[in-house]
Structure formats: C-alpha cells, structure tokens
C-alpha positions in Angstrom: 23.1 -37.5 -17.4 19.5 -39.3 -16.5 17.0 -37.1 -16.9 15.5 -34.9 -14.3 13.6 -37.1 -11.5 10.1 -35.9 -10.7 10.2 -35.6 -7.4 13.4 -33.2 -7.8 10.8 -31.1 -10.0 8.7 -31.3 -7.0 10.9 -30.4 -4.4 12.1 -27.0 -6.6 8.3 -25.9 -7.3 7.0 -24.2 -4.8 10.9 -22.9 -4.1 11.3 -21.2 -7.6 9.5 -17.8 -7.7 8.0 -16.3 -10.8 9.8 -13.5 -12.7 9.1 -11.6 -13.9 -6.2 23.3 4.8 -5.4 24.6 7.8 -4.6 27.4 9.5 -0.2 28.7 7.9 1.8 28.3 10.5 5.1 27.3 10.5 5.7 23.6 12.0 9.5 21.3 12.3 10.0 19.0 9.8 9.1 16.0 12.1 5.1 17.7 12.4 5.3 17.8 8.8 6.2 14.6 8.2 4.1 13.2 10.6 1.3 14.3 9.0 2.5 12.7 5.5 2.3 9.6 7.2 -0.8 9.4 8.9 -2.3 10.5 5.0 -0.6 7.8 3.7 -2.1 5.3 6.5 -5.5 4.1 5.2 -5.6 2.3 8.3 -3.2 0.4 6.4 -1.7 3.0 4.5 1.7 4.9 5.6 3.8 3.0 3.1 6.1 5.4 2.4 6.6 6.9 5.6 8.2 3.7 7.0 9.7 5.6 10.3 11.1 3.4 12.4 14.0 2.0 14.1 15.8 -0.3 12.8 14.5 -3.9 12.7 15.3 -7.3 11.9 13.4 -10.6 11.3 14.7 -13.0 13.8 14.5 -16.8 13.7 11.4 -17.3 16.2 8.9 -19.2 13.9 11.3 -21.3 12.6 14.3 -22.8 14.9 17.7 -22.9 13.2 16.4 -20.6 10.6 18.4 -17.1 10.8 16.7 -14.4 9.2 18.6 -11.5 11.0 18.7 -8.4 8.7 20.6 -6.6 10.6 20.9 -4.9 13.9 19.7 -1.7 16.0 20.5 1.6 14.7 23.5 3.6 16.6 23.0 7.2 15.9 19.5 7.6 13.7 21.0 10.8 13.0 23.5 9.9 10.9 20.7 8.7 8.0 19.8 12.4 6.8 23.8 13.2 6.7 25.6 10.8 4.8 24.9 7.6 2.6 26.8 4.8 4.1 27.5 2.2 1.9 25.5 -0.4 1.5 26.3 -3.2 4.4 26.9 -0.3 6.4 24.6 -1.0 10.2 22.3 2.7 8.8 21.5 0.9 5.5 19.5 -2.0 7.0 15.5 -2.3 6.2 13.3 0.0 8.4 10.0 -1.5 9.4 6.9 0.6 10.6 3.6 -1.7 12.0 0.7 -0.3 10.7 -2.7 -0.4 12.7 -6.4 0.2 11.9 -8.6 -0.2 14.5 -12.4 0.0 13.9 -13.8 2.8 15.9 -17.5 3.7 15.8 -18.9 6.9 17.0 -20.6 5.5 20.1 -17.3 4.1 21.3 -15.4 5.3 24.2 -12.0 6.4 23.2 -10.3 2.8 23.8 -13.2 1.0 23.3 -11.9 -0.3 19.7 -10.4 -3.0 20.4 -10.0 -5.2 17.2 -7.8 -4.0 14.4 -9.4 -4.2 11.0 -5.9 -3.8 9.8 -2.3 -5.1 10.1 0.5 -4.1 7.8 4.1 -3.8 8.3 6.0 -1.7 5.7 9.6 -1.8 5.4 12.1 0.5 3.6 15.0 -0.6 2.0 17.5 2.6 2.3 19.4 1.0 -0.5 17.5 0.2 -2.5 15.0 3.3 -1.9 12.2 1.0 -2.6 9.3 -0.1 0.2 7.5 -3.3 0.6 4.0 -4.0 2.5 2.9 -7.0 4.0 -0.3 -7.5 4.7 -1.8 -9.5 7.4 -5.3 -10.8 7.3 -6.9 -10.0 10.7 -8.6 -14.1 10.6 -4.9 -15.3 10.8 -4.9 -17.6 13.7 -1.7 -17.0 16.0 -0.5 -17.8 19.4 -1.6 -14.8 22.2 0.7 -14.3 24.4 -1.2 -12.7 27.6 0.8 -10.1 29.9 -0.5 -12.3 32.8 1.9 -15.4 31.4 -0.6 -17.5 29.6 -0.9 -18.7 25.8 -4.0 -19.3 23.8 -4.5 -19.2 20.2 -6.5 -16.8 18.8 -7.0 -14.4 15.4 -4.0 -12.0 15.0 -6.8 -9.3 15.2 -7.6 -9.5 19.0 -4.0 -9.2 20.0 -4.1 -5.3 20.1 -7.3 -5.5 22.5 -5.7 -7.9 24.5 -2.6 -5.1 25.3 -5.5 -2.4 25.3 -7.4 -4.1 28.3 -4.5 -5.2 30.4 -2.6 -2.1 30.0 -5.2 0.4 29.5 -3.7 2.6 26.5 -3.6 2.3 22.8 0.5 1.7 23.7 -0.1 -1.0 25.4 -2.0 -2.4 23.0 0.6 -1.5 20.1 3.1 -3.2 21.9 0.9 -6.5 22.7 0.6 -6.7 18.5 4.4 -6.3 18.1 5.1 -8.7 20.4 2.8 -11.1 19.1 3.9 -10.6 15.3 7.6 -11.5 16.8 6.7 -14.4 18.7 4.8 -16.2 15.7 7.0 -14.7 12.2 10.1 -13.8 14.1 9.3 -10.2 12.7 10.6 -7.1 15.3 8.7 -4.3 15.4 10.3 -0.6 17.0 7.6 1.7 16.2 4.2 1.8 15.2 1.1 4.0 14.0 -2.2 3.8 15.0 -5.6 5.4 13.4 -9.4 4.8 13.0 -11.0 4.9 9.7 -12.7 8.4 10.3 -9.6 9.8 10.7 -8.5 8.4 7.7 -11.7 9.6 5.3 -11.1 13.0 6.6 -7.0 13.1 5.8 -8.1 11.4 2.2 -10.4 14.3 1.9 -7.9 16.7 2.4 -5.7 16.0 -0.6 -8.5 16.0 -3.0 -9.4 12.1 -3.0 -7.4 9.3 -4.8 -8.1 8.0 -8.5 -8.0 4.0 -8.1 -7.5 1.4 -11.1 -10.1 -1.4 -10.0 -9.4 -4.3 -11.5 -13.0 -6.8 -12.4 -12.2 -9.4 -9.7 -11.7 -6.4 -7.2 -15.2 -5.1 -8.4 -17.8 -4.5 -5.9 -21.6 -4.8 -7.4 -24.4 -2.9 -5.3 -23.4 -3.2 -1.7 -24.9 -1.5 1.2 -22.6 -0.1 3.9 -22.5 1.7 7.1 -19.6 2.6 9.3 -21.8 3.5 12.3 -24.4 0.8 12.6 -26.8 4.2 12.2 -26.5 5.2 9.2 -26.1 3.7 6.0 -25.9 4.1 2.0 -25.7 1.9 -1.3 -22.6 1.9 -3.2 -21.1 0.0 -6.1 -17.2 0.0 -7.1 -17.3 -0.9 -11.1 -13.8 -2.1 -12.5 -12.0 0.3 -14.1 -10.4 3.9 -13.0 -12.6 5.6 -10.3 -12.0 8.7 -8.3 -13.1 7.9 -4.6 -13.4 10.2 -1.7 -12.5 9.7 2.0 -15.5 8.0 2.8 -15.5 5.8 -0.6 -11.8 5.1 -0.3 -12.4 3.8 3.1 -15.6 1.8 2.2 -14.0 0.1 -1.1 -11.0 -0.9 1.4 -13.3 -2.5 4.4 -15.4 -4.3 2.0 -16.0 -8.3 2.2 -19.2 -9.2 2.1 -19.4 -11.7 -0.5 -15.6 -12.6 -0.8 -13.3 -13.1 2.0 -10.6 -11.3 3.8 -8.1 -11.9 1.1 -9.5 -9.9 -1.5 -9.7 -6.9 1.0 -6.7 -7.0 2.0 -6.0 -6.1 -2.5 -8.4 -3.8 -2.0 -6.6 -1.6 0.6 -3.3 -2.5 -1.1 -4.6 -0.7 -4.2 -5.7 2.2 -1.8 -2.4 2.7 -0.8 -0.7 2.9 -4.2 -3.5 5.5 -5.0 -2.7 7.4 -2.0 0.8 7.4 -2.6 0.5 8.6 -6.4 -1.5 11.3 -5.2 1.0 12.4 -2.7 3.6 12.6 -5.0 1.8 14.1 -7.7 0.5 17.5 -5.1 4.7 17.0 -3.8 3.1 17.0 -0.4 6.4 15.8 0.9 7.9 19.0 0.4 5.8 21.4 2.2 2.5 19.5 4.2 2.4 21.3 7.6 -0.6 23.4 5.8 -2.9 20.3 6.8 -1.1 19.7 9.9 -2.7 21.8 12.4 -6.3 20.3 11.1 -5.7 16.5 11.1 -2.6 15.8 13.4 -5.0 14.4 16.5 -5.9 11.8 13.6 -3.1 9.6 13.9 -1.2 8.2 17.4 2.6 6.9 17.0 5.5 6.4 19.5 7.9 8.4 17.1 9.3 11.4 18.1 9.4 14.4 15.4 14.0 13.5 15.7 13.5 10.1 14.1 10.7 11.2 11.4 12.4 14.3 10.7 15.7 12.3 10.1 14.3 9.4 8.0 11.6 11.8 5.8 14.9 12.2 2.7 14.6 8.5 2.5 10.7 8.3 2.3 11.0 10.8 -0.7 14.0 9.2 -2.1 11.8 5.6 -2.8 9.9 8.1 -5.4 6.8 5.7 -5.7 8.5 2.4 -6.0 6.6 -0.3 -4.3 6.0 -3.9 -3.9 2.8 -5.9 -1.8 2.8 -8.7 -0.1 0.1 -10.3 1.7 0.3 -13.8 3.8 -3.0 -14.6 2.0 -0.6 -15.1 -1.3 -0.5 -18.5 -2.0 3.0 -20.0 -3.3 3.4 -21.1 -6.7 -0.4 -22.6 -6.2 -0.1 -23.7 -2.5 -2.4 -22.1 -0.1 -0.7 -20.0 2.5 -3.9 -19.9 4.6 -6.2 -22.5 5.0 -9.9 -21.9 6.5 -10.6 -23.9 10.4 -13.1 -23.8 12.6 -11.5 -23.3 16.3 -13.0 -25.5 19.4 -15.0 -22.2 20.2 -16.6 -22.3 16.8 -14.8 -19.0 15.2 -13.6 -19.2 11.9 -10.2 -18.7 11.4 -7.0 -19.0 8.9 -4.5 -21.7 9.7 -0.9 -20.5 8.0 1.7 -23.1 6.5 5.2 -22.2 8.3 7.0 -22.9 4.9 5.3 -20.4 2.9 5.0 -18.0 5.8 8.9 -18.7 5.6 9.3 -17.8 1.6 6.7 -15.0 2.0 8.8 -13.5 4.7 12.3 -13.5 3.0 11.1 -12.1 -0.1 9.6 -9.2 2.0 12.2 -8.3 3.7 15.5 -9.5 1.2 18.6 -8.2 1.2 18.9 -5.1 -1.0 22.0 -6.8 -3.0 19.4 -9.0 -4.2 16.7 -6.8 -5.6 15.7 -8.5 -8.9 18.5 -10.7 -9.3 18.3 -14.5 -11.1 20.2 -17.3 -9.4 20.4 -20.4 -11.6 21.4 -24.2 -10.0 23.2 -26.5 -12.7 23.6 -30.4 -11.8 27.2 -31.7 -12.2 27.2 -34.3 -9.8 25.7 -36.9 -11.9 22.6 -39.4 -11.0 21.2 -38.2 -7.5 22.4 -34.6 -8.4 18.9 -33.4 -9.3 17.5 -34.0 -6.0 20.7 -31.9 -4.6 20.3 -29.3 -7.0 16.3 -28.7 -5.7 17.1 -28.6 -2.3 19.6 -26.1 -2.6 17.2 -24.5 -4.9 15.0 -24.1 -2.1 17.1 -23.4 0.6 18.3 -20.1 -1.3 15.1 -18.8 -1.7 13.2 -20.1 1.1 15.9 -19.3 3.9 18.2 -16.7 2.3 15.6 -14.9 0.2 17.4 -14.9 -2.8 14.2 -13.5 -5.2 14.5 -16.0 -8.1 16.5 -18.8 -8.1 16.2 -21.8 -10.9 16.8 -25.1 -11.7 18.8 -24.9 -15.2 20.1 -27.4 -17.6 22.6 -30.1 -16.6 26.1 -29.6 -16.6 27.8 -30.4 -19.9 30.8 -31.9 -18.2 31.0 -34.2 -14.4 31.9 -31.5 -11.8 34.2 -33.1 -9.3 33.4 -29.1 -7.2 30.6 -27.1 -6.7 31.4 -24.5 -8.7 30.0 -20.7 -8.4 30.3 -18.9 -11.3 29.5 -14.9 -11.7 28.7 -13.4 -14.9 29.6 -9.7 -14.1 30.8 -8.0 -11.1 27.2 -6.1 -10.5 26.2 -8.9 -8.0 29.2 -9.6 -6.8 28.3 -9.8 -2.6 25.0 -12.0 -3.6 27.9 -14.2 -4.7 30.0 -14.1 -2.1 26.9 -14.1 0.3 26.0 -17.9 -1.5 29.6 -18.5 -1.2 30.0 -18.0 2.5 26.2 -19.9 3.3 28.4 -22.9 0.9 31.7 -22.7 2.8 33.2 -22.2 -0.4 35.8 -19.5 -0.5 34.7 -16.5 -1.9 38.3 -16.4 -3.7 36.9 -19.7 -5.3 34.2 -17.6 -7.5 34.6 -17.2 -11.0 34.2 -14.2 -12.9 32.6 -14.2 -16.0 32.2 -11.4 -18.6 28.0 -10.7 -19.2 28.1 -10.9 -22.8 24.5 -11.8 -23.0 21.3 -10.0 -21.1 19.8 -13.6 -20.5 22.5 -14.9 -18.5 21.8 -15.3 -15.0 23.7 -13.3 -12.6 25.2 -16.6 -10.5 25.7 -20.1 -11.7 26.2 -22.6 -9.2 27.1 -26.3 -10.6 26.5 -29.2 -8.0 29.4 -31.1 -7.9 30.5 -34.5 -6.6 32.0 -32.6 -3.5 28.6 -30.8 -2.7 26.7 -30.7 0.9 24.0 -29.0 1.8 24.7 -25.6 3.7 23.6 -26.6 7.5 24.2 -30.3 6.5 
C-alpha cells in the first residue's frame, strides 16, 4: 500500500494521546465525613470526597457531540449496600464542583466574590479511581445573568455574579454550575465552598502536608500577604518540603512571575499531599475528633444521607488519582490562548477541540481505564486519511484513552474489521462496535498471547464510513 500521506499524520496528531483536636463527642457518619472533605478542599482540594449526585457531561459546547455518562441517581442509598455491576445507573462517575473564594479579613461575609479556585472532581465507582479538573479562573466564558442577558467574561466572576443577584453563597454556587454547563456541557449536583483561612487552619490540624516540588514549580524569594496588612517573605526550593496551613496555602495562590497555569500545578500537588496525609493518619476512619472545631469552615448543599452513603467509595479509591487542568495543552497545541477583551482585561481564549479531548479523558468510561485501541488501514490508497479520522473521533468524542494509528494491513480488507485480543475489554469493543454499526456478533476474538498487543484492532476496510457520516 502507498505510504502514509502527511496530512493523515496530521489529522491523527493531536488525536493520539501519550501512554504511557476537638472537643470527643460522638458525631453520624455524614459530620464525619464532611469534615474529611472540607480538609481535603485546599480551596481546590476535596478530591477524594467527590460527594455528589450523579452527573453527566452533556453535549452543550459542542452540538451533535453526545457525551452523556449516564443518568440521575434513583436511590443514593443503594451505593453503601451493594456493588452493582459495572453499567449498572449507581456505577456512573460522581462529580463534586470545588470552590475557593478569596476572603480577606475586612470582608463582609459575602463580600468575596471572585473564586480563586475552580475544580470539579469526579469519582469513578468502578474504577475506584478520581480525576480533577482544573479550571483556570482567566478562562474566558459566556455569563449567563439571572436577569436573561449574556456577556462574556472570566469563568472566575460567575460565582459573584449568583452571589449579588441572589444574595447567598448558593446562589452563587449555582450561577458557577450553570455556567460550567452552558459552556463544557459539564452538570454539576452538588458543590463545596471554603476560603483559604479555613483551609490553613484544617491543614493545620492534621499536622501539615510534606510536598515534592518539582524545579519549574519552584518559587525563589517571594513576598506574600493574604490580608493586604500583613505580610512575610517566603521561598518554595524544589525538592520535598513540609508546609504548614499557611505555607500550603501560600505555595498554592502563588503567580507572580508565572501565570495561572503553573498555579493551578501548584494546588494540584497540594492536593495529592493532602490526600497522602489523610490516608497515612486513616482519618477516614474515625475524623469527627476535628469536627466540632473546623466544621463552620466549609459550606455544601449535601446532606450528612448522601456523604454518609458515598464515604465507602471515597476510601475505596485508596490514593489513586489523576489531574487535569484545561491549561494542558494537546500533544503541543495550546488549549488556552492569552486575549485582551474590549474592556482591556486579560483573559484566556479556549480551543473547543481540545476542551473537547480534555473533557472525555476526564470523565471516560471506566471500561476504558488504560486501555490501547489501535486503527490498521485495509482499504487501500485514501485509507490513511480514514483511518486518522476515525482515530480522532474515538478519542476526541468517545474518550477512548489511547488510540493509534498502526501499520497497514497486510492483506485489502473488503470490511472493517474489529478484532479483540482477549475478552478483558470486551464492552470497549462492543461499545466501538455499536458507535460503527457493526454488529457486535461481528467482533473477533483473539487469544492475548503477547503483552504488547493492543486490546482492539480495527482494520479500515473498503466498506468503511465514518460513525455519524
């Protein structure tokens, strides 16, 4: 067959991912866990208490896109009971939007009104793993004001916007999850608020957190002041360093001399600190003896039924965690671009397509999790071209995690062929199947003799169209 067209390289490169102490008293499981989750929230940081109804991503951003995970939860209950299996309606991702609003000391109690902070963190029940998205607070979105109108604006006034209209940090929670839906087609069911006091004092309480810093997440002398009174030099070397409440917070808020992006690694690497040290003190298991103290801290619409029901899952993900951030750029293309508004602000224009890719990896399918999808061309001259847009389609609108181009077909295929090598992945396979409108009887089985072997072939044949073609 003719050699592999550039353009066809082109089309799959941005598609193909790389692999690789308080007072003892006796509280209900849902104060408990509350309180593990507004220690985890580092204004940003309640990864692994991801309690929330649960959510889907739904195709808002991108018309005739359907990235519907699944549907609303019928008896929350049910989750601490029994283990449903895995396409079961309880098994579906559960999403929590985190919020981190800047509150000084000479503030009213709703005067904060922009959030420092945006994260969603969502729990795959199947998987027992969590991912966290990051959103940088200079990402330049579409407002959608309670009085009708639309203006575009950073992503970090939305919450004041709910505040002031509706006069109550709810009101402005639900502003910020409407907004987040509107422009990434991401639904949000519950949410956690805090300020960054809060948060020094709850990192306090477990003894501090021991943070890897990496060189280019170094911070050289620095002075910084989180009331506009008072103020103090500090310096964050590379390497392991043991940071209070107030250090942890200051390391996290820090941009001075780099931009948002690099914060937004900062807190990330705040949160896996935080969550090591929970584990390691197996807070989980008993934390009500900090609750009484630090409760008034953190603000959520949860009731104690839901967090007391989910809390076996949160301990069940045992650590395991993956970031994300819409200031990652895709195999070298910039997800956010700088702009200067027509009121002079800088802001952070995203690209839809990568906003696309970013959010199905974040929230994939947990019969997906590290899986290896690789796209063979048997349909001759023209078949590369095919072979990259499928390529992108699976991981772009599917979320399939890596998916390849490999080498051409020894042999014309007159079908498109999907071939599984095991039975491990076998509903990824009939998921591609179904997207293909090939029958999933149509598969073929494989035995996985070799660990380098992808998990699905597909060969492009002469009968292949695109799905939604």
């Amino acid at each position: 067959m003719a050699g592999r067209a550039e353009e066809a390289s082109l089309l799959l490169q941005r598609a193909r991912p790389q692999r690789g102490a308080a007072r003892a008293h006796s509280h209900s499981p849902g104060q408990r866990f509350l309180f593990v989750l507004a220690l985890l929230t580092f204004g940003l940081a309640s990864v692994y208490t991801s309690l929330a109804l649960l959510t889907r991503v739904t195709p808002q951003l991108f018309p005739g896109q359907n990235f519907t995970l699944g549907g609303a939860l019928p008896n929350l209950a049910r989750i601490g009971i029994t283990a449903p299996g895995a396409n079961s309606q309880v098994n579906q991702r559960i999403n929590l939007l985190i919020i981190g609003v800047d509150k000084r000391p000479q503030y009213r109690e709703l005067d904060a009104y922009l959030t420092d902070t945006i994260m969603v963190a969502t729990l795959d029940p199947v998987a027992k793993t969590v991912n966290m998205l990051s959103i940088p607070r200079d990402t330049y979105i579409t407002i959608h004001h309670p009085d009708g109108s639309k203006y575009n604006r950073r992503i970090n006034e939305s919450y004041g916007v709910g505040v002031k209209t509706g006069g109550s940090f709810e009101s402005g929670a639900r502003q910020l999850e409407y907004d987040l839906q509107q422009n990434f087609g991401i639904e949000i069911d519950s949410w956690v608020l805090l300020d960054f006091k809060g948060v020094e004092k709850l990192i306090n309480a477990v003894g501090g957190v021991d943070v890897d810093i990496p060189y280019e997440l170094s911070v050289g002398e620095w002075f910084y002041s989180d009331d506009d009174i008072n103020g103090t030099w500090l310096v964050f070397p590379s390497g392991m360093q043991h940071l209070d409440g107030y250090h942890a917070v200051a390391f996290g808020r820090h941009r001075e001399y780099d931009n948002d992006f690099q914060r937004v690694k900062r807190q990330q690497l705040v949160v896996q600190a935080a969550v090591q040290k929970l584990l390691a003190r197996g807070l989980l298991n008993n934390p009500f003896d900090l609750w009484d103290a630090y409760s008034s801290t953190v603000k959520t619409d949860m009731s104690k039924a839901k967090m007391a029901g989910l809390a076996p899952l949160v301990m069940q993900t045992q650590g395991r965690m993956k970031t994300f951030s819409l200031a990652d750029p895709v195999d070298g293309v910039p997800t956010l671009t700088s702009y200067t508004d027509d009121a002079g602000a800088a802001v952070q224009l995203y690209d839809p397509e990568n906003v696309q890719y970013i959010l199905s990896q974040v929230f994939s399918k947990a019969a997906y999790a590290d899986s290896h999808v690789e796209i063979q061309n048997g349909y001759g001259d023209g078949g590369d071209a095919r072979a990259a847009a499928l390529g992108r389609y699976l991981a772009y609108s599917r979320g399939l995690p890596a998916v390849e181009i490999g080498p051409d077909s020894p042999q014309p295929a007159p079908h498109t062929t999907i071939i599984l090598y095991g039975e491990e992945r076998r509903d990824m396979a009939e998921d591609i199947a179904k997207w293909m409108g090939i029958p999933a009887s149509d598969i073929r089985v494989e035995p996985r003799v070799s660990v380098t072997l992808p998990d699905v072939i597909i060969v492009v044949g002469r009968d292949f169209k695109m799905p939604g073609g």
